[in-house]
C-alpha positions as CSV (number, residue, x, y, z in Angstrom):
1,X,-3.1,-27.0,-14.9
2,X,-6.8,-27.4,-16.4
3,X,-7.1,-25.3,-19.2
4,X,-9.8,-22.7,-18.2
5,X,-12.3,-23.0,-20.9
6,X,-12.9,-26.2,-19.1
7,X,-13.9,-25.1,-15.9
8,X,-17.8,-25.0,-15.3
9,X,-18.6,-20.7,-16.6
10,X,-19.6,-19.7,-13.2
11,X,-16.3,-20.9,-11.6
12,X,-14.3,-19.7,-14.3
13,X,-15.7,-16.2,-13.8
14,X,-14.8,-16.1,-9.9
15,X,-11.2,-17.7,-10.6
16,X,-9.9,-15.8,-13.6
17,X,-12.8,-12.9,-13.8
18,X,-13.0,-10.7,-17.2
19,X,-14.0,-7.6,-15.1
20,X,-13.4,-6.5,-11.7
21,X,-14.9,-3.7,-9.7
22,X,-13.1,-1.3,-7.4
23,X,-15.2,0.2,-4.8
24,X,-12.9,3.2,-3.4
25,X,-14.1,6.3,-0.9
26,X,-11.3,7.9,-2.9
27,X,-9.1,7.8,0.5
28,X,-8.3,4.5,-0.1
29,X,-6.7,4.8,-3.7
30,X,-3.3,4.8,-2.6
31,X,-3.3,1.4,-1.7
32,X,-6.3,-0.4,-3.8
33,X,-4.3,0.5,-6.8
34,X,-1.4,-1.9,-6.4
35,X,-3.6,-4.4,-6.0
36,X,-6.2,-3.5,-8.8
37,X,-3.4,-3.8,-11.0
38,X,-1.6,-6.8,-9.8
39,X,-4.8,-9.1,-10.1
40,X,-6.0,-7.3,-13.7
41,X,-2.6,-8.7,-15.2
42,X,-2.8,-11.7,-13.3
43,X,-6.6,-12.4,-14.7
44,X,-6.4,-10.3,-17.8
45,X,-9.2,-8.5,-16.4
46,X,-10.5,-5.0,-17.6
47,X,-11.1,-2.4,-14.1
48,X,-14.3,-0.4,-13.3
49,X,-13.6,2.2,-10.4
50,X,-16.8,3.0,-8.5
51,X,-17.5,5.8,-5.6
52,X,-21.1,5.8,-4.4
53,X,-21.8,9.2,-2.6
54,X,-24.2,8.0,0.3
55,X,-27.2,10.0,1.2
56,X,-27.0,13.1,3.7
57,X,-23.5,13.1,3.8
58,X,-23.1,16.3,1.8
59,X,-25.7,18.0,3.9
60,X,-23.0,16.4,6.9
61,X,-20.3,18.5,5.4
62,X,-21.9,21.9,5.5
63,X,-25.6,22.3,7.0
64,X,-26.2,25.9,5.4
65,X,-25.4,23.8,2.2
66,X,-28.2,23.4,-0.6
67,X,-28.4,19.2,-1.3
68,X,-28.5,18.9,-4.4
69,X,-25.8,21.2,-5.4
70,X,-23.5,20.5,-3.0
71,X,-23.9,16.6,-4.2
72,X,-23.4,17.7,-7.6
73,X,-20.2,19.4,-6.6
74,X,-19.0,16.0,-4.7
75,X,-19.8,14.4,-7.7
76,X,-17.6,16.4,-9.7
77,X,-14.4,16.2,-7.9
78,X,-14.9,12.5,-7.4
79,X,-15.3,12.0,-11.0
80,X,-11.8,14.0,-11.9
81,X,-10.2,12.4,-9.1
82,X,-11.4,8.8,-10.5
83,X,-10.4,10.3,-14.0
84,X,-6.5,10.5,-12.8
85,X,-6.9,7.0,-11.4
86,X,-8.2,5.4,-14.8
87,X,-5.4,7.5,-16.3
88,X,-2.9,5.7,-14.2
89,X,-4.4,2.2,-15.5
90,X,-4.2,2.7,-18.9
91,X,-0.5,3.9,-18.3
92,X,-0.4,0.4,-17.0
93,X,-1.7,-1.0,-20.3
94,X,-5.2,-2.0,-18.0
95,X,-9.0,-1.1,-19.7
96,X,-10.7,1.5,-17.3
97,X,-13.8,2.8,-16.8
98,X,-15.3,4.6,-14.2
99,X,-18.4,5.3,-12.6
100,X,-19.7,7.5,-9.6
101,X,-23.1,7.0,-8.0
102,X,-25.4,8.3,-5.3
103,X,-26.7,6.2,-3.0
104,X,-26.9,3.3,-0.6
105,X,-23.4,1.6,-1.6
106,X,-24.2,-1.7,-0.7
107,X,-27.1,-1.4,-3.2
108,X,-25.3,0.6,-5.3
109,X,-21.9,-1.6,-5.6
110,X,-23.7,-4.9,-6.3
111,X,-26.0,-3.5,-8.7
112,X,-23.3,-2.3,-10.5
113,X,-21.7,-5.3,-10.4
114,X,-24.3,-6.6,-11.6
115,X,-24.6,-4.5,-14.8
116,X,-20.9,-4.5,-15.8
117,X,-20.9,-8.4,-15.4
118,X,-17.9,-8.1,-12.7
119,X,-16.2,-11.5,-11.9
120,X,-15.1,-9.9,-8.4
121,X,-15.4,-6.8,-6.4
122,X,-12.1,-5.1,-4.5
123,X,-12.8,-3.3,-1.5
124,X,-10.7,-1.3,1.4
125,X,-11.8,-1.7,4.3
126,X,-11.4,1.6,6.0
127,X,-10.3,4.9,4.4
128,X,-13.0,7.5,5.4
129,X,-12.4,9.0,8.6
130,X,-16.4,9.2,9.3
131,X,-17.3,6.3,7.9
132,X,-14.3,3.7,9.5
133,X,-16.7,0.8,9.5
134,X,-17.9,1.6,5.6
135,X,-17.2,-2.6,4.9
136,X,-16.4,-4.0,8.3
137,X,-20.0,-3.2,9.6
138,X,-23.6,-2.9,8.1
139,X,-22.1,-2.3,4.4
140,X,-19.9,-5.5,4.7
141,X,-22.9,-7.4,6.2
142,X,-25.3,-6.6,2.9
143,X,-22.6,-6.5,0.4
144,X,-21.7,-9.8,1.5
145,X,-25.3,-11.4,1.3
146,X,-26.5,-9.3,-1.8
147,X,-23.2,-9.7,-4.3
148,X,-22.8,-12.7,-6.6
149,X,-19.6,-12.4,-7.1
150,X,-16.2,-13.0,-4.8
151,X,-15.9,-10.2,-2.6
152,X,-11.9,-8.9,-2.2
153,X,-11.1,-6.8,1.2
154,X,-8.2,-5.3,2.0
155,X,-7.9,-4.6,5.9
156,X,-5.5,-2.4,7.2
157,X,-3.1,-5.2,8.3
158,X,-3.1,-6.5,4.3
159,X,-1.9,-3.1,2.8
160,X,1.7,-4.3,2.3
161,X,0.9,-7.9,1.2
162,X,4.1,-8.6,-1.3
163,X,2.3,-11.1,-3.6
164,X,-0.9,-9.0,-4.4
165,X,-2.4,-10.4,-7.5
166,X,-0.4,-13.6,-7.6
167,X,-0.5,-15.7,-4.0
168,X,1.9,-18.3,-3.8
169,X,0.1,-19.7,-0.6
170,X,-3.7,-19.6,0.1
171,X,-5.3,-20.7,3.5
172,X,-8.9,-22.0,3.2
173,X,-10.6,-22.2,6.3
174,X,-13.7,-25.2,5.9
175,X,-16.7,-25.0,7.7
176,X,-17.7,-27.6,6.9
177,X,-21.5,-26.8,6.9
178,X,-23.7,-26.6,4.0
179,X,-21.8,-25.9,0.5
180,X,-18.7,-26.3,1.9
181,X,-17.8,-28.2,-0.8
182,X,-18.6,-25.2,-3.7
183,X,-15.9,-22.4,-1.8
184,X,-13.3,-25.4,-1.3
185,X,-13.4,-26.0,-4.9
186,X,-13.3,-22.4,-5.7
187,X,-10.5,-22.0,-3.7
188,X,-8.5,-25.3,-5.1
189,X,-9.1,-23.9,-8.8
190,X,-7.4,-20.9,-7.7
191,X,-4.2,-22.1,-5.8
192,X,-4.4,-23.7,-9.3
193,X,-4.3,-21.0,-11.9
194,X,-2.0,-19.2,-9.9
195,X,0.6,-22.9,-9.1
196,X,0.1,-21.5,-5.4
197,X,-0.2,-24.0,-2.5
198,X,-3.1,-23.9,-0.2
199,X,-4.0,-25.3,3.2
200,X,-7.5,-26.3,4.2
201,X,-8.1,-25.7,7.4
202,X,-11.1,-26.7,10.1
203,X,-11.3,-25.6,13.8
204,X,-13.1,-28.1,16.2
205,X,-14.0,-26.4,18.7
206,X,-12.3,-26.2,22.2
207,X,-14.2,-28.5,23.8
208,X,-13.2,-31.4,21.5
209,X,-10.0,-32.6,22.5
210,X,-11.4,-33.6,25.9
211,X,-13.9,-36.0,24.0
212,X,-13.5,-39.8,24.2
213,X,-13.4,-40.3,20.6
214,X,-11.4,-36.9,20.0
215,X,-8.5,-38.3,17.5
216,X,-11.3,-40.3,15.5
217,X,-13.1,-37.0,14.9
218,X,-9.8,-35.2,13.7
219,X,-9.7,-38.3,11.4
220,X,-12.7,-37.7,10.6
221,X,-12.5,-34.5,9.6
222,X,-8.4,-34.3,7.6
223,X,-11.1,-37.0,5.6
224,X,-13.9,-34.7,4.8
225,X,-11.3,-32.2,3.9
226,X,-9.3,-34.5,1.7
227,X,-12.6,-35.2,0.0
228,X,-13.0,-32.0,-1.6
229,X,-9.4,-32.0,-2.8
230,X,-9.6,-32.5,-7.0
231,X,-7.7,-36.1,-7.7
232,X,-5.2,-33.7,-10.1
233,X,-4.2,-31.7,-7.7
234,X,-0.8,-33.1,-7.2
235,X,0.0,-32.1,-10.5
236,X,0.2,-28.4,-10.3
237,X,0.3,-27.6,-6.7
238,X,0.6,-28.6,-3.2
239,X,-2.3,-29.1,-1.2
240,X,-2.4,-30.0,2.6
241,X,-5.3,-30.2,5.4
242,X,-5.2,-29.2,8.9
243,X,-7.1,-29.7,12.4
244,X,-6.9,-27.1,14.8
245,X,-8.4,-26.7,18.1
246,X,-9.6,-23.6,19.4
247,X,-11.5,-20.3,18.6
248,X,-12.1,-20.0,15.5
249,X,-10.6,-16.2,14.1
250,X,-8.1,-16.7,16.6
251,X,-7.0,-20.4,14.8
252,X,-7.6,-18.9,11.4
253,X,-5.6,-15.7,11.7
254,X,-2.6,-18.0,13.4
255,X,-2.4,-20.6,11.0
256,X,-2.5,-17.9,8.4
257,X,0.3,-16.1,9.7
258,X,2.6,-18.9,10.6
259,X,2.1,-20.2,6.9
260,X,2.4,-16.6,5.8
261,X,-0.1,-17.0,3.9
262,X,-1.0,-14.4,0.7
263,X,-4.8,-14.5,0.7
264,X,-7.4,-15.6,2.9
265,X,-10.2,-17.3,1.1
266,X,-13.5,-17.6,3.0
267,X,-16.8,-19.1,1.8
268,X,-20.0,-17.5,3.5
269,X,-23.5,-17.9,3.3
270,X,-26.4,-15.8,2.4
271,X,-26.8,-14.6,5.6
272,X,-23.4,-13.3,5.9
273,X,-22.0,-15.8,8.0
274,X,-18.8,-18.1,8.2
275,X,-19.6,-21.0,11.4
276,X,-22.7,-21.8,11.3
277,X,-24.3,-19.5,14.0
278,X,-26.8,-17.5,14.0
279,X,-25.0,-13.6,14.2
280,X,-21.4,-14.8,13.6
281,X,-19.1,-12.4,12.9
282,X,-16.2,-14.3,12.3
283,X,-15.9,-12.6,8.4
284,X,-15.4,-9.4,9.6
285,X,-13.0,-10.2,12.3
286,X,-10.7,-12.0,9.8
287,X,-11.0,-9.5,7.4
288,X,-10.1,-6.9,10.4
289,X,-7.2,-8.9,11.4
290,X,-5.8,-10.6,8.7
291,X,-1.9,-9.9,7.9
292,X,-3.4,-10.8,3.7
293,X,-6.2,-9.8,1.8
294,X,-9.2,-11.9,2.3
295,X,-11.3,-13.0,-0.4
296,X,-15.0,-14.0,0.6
297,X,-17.1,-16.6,-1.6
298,X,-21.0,-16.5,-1.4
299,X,-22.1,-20.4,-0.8
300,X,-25.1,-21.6,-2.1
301,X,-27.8,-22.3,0.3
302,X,-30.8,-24.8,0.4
303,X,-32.9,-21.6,-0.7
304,X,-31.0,-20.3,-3.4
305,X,-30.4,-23.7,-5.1
C-alpha cells in the first residue's frame, strides 16, 4: 500500500479524511452512529454532528405558535439530544463536536463543511416522517452539486451493512464521460487503504449487443477501464472490470448485490448527474436501492477545471 502522505492532498482528504460531518434529522441517529464510528477509526477522523432546522417547519408544528420562540425551543432539544450523541463518541475514544443550524440544509450542510474542513459528509437518507425525501430529492440534488467533498448516504436498504467503515469489496460503476478518470482513481486509492477488492463496472446500453461490431466495443471498453487501473494495484488488492448490458441502476444494483458488495462508489458531475443525460436520476435511484451505502464523488467538469 502507498503510504498516504504520498497521495496528491486533495485525494488524500477524500480517501482517509481528518474530519467528517454527520448530517442527522435526529431520527436517523440510531443507525448513522454505527457507521460514524466505524469509518472515524478506520480514517482516524475527528466527527462533527450537524442538524439544520429548515425554515417554517416550527410554525408546521403548531400554527398558534410564536416563530422565533418555538425555533429556539427546537433548537434546544436538538442541541441536548446531539449532546448525548457526542457523549456516546467520546465513550468511543472519537473527537466530537456538534453544531445545530437554521436554515436551508443543503446550504447549510456544505457550508459547514466547508468551515470545518470536512473530508466527507454522512447522510441518512430518510428519517423524518415529513420530510422522507430530505436527501433523495431537491436536498440530494443541491447537496450533491454544491459539496466538495465525497458525499456518504445510507438508504434504507444499507442500514445493516456488516462492514461499515472497512469494505472489503467496492463496486465502481464508470461512466465513462468526462472525469471518469478522477472518481475511478478515487475509488482504486480506496479499495487500497482499506486492502478491499473493487470491480469497475460500465453498462452499454441495451441496444448494443445487437450491433455488428458489439464484442469489439466490449473490448473496447474492459480497455478504457483497465486504463484507469494504477500499475500497483496488484500488490495490495484485487481489481477486476466488467461489461454489462442493460439499464443502467438496474445493472448497477445487480452486480452490486451478486458481488455483495460493501459500498457503492459513484462519481457525479456538477450537475448532479451519473450517465451523461440531461435530468438523470440514476444517483438517487442507487442510493434508494442499494443493499450498501453509497459513496458519491463530485467529478470535475470542463467549467470548474
Amino acid at each position: 500500500m502507498s503510504a498516504p502522505d504520498k497521495r496528491p492532498a486533495s485525494n488524500r482528504a477524500f480517501v482517509v479524511p481528518d474530519r467528517i460531518l454527520v448530517a442527522t434529522d435526529l431520527a436517523d441517529t440510531e443507525y448513522l452512529i454505527p457507521h460514524a464510528i466505524a469509518q472515524a477509526r478506520a480514517c482516524g477522523a475527528a466527527l462533527t454532528f450537524v442538524h439544520v432546522i429548515p425554515p417554517g417547519e416550527s410554525a408546521a408544528l403548531n400554527a398558534r405558535a410564536i416563530p422565533h420562540e418555538d425555533s429556539a425551543a427546537m433548537a434546544e432539544a436538538a442541541d441536548r439530544k446531539l449532546k448525548q450523541v457526542a457523549a456516546q463518541m467520546r465513550e468511543n475514544g472519537i473527537p466530537c463536536d456538534l453544531r445545530v443550524a437554521a436554515g436551508f440544509p443543503r446550504d447549510e450542510i456544505t457550508a459547514i463543511a466547508r468551515e470545518i474542513h470536512a473530508g466527507r459528509i454522512i447522510a441518512g437518507t430518510h428519517g423524518r416522517q415529513h420530510l422522507r425525501r430530505f436527501l433523495l430529492g431537491s436536498v440530494a440534488h443541491e447537496i450533491l452539486r454544491s459539496a466538495e467533498v465525497p458525499v456518504y448516504t445510507i438508504g434504507p436498504q444499507a442500514h445493516e451493512a456488516s462492514s461499515f467503515g472497512a469494505p472489503r469489496k467496492i463496486l465502481h460503476p464508470v461512466s465513462l464521460c468526462a472525469g471518469f478518470e478522477e472518481s475511478a482513481r478515487i475509488a482504486c486509492e480506496i479499495a487500497e487503504f482499506y486492502r478491499a477488492e473493487i470491480t469497475l463496472l460500465h453498462v452499454l446500453p441495451r441496444d448494443a449487443k445487437d450491433q455488428t461490431d458489439a464484442e469489439r466495443i466490449v473490448e473496447w471498453t474492459k480497455s478504457e477501464l483497465q486504463r484507469v487501473i494504477p500499475d500497483e494495484a496488484v500488490l495490495w488488492s484485487r481489481v477486476s472490470v466488467q461489461v454489462e448490458v442493460g439499464e443502467v441502476v438496474d445493472q448497477i444494483l445487480s452486480v452490486g448485490a451478486e458481488m455483495n458488495a460493501d459500498l457503492i462508489v459513484l462519481g457525479v458531475n456538477s450537475e448532479a448527474t451519473f450517465w451523461p443525460i440531461r435530468g438523470d436520476d440514476t444517483v438517487y435511484k442507487i442510493i434508494a436501492q442499494a443493499k450498501s451505502p453509497v459513496l458519491s464523488v463530485r467529478r470535475p467538469t470542463e467549467s470548474s477545471q
